[in-house]
KOLTOR-37936 format. One line per field, with one value per residue: residue in three letters; y negated, x, z of N, C-alpha, C, CB in turn; residue number from 1. Coordinates in steps of 0.05 Angstrom, whole numbers. Glycine has a CB too. Layout:
% KOLTOR-37936
rest <- [ALA ...]
n_yy <- [Y ...]
n_xx <- [X ...]
n_zz <- [Z ...]
ca_yy <- [Y ...]
ca_xx <- [X ...]
ca_zz <- [Z ...]
c_yy <- [Y ...]
c_xx <- [X ...]
c_zz <- [Z ...]
cb_yy <- [Y ...]
cb_xx <- [X ...]
cb_zz <- [Z ...]
nr <- [NUM ...]
//
This chain:
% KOLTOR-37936
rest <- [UNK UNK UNK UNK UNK UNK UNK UNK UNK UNK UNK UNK UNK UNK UNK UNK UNK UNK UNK UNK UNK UNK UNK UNK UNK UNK UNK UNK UNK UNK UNK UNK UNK UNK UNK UNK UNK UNK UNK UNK UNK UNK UNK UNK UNK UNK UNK UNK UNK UNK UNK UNK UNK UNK UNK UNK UNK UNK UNK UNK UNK UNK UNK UNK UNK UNK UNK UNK UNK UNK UNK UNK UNK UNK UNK UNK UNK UNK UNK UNK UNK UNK UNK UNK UNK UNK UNK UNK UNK]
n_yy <- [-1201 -1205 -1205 -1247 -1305 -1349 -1416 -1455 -1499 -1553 -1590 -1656 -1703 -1766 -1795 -1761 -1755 -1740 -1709 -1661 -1613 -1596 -1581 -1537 -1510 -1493 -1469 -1421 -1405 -1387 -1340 -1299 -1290 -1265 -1226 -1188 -1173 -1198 -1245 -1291 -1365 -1403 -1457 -1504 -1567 -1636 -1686 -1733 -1724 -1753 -1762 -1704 -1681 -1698 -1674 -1623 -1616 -1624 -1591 -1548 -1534 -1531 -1553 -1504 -1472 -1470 -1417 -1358 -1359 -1402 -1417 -1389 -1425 -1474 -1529 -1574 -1573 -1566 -1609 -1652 -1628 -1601 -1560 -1519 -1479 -1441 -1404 -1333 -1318]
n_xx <- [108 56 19 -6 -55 -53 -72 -81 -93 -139 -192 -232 -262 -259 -306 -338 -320 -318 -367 -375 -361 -305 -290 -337 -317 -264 -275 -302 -260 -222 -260 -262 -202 -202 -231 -202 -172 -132 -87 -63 -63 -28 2 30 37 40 81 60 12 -36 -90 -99 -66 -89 -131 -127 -90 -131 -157 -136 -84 -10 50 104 160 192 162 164 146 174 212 254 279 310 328 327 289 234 233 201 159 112 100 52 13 -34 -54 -88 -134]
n_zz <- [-774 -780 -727 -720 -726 -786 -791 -845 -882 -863 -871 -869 -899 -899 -891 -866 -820 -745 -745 -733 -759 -767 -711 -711 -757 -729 -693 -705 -740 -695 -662 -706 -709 -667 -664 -703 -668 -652 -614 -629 -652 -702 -731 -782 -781 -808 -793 -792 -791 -762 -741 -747 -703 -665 -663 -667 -613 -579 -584 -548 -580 -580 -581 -608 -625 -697 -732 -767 -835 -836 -806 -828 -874 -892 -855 -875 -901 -873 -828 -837 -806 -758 -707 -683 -636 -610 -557 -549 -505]
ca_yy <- [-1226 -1203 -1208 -1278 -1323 -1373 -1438 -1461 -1527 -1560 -1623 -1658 -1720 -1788 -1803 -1739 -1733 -1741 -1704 -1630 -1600 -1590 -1564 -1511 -1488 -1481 -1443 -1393 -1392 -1361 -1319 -1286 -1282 -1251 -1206 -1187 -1167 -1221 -1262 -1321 -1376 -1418 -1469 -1525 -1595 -1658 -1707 -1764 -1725 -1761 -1750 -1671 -1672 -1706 -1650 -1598 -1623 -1630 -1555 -1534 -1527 -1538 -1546 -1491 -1470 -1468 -1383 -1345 -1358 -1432 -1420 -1374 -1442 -1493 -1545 -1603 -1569 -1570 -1643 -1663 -1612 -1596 -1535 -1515 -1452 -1430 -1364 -1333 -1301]
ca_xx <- [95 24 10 -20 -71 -48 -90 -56 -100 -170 -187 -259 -273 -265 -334 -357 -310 -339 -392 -378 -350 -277 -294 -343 -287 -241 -289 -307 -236 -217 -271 -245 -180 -208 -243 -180 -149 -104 -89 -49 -69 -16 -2 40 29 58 94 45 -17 -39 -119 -94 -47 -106 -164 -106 -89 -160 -182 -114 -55 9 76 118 176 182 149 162 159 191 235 279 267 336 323 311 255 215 237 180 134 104 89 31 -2 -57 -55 -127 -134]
ca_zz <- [-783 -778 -697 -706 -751 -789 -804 -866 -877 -855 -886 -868 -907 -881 -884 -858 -794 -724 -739 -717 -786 -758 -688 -720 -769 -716 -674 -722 -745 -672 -669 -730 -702 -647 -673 -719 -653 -650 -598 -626 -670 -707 -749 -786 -799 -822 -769 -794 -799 -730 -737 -745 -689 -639 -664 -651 -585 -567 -586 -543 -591 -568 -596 -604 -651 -728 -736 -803 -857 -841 -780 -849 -889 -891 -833 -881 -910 -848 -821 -838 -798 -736 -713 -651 -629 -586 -547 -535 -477]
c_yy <- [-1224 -1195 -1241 -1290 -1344 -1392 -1448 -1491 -1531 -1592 -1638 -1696 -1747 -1798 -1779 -1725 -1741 -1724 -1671 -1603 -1585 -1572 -1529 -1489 -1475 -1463 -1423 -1380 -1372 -1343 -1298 -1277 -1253 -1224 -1177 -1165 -1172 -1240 -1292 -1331 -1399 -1436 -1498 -1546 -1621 -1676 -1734 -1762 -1733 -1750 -1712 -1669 -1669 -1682 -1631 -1599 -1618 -1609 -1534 -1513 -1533 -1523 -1518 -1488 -1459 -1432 -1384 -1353 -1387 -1431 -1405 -1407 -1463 -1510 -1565 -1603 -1571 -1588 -1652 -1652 -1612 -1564 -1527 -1485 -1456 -1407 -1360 -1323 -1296]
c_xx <- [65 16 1 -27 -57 -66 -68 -60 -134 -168 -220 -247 -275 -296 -359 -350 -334 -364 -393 -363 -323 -277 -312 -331 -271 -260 -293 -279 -218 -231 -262 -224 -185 -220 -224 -160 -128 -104 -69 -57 -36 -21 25 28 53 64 77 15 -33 -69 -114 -89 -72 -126 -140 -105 -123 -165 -151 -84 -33 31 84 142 169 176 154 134 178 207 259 274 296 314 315 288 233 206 210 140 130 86 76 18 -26 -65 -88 -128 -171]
c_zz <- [-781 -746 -699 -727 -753 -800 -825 -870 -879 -864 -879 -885 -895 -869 -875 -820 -777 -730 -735 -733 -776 -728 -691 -737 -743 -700 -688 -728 -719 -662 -688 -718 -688 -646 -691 -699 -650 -628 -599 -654 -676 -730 -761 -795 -803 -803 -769 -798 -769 -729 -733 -716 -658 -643 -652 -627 -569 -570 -570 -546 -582 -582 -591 -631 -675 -722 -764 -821 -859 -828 -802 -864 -884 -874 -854 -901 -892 -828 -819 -829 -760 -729 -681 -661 -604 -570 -540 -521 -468]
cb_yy <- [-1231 -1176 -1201 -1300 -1333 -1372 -1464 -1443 -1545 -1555 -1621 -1652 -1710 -1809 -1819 -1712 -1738 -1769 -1715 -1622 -1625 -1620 -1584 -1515 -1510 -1502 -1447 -1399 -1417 -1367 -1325 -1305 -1303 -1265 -1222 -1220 -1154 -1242 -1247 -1322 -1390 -1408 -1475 -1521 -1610 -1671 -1717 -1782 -1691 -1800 -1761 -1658 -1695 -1740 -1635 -1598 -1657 -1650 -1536 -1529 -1534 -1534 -1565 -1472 -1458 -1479 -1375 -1304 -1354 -1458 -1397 -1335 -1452 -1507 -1552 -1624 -1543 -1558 -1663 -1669 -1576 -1621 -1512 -1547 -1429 -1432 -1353 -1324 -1323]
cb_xx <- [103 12 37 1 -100 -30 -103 -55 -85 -180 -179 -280 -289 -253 -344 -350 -273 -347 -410 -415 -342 -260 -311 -361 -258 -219 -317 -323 -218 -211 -290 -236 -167 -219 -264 -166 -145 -102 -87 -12 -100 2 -30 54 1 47 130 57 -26 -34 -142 -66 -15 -123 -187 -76 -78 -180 -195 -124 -51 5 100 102 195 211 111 162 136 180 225 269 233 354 346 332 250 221 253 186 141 90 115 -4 21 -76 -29 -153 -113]
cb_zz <- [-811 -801 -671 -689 -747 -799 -781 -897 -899 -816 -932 -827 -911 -894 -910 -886 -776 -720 -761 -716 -811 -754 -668 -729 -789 -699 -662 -754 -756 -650 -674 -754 -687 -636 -690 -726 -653 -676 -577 -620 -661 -706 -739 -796 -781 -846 -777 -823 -813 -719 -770 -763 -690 -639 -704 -656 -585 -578 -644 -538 -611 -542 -587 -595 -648 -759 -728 -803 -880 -835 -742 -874 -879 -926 -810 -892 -921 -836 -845 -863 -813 -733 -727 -645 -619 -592 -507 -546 -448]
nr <- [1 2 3 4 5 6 7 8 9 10 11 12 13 14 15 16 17 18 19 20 21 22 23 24 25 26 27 28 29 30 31 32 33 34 35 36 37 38 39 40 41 42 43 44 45 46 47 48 49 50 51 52 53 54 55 56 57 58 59 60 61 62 63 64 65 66 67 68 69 70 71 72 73 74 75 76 77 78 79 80 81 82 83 84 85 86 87 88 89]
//
């Protein structure tokens, strides 16, 4: 279970997005990783969190399957998730 960071949650402020807050987290947060000697970032989110899903997408996440600790988790606990990674290379 410990070969890969997990983002658990990032939240910027409606009246604060656009303005750089979320992209500089996430940059530091893979630095870190990286530094960690890790080369995979993951993460879950919520099927309706759409502003999430687009910054995700946009900093090169991409679906993949539910990962531990949720992929052990009964299926209709997780329904309501989405789950992306980012390999660093």
């Amino acid at each position: 279970m410990g070969d890969f960071a997990e983002v658990k949650r990032m939240y910027v402020r409606p009246n604060h997005r656009g303005q750089g807050a979320a992209d500089a987290i996430m940059t530091r947060l893979i630095a870190e990783t990286r530094n960690a000697g890790l080369s995979l970032v993951r993460l879950e989110a919520g099927t309706r969190s759409f502003a999430a899903h687009s910054f995700y997408l946009r900093n090169d996440f991409r679906a993949c399957s539910a990962f531990e600790p949720y992929a052990s988790l009964p299926p209709h606990h997780i329904a309501g998730s989405v789950f992306l990674e980012k390999p660093l290379s």
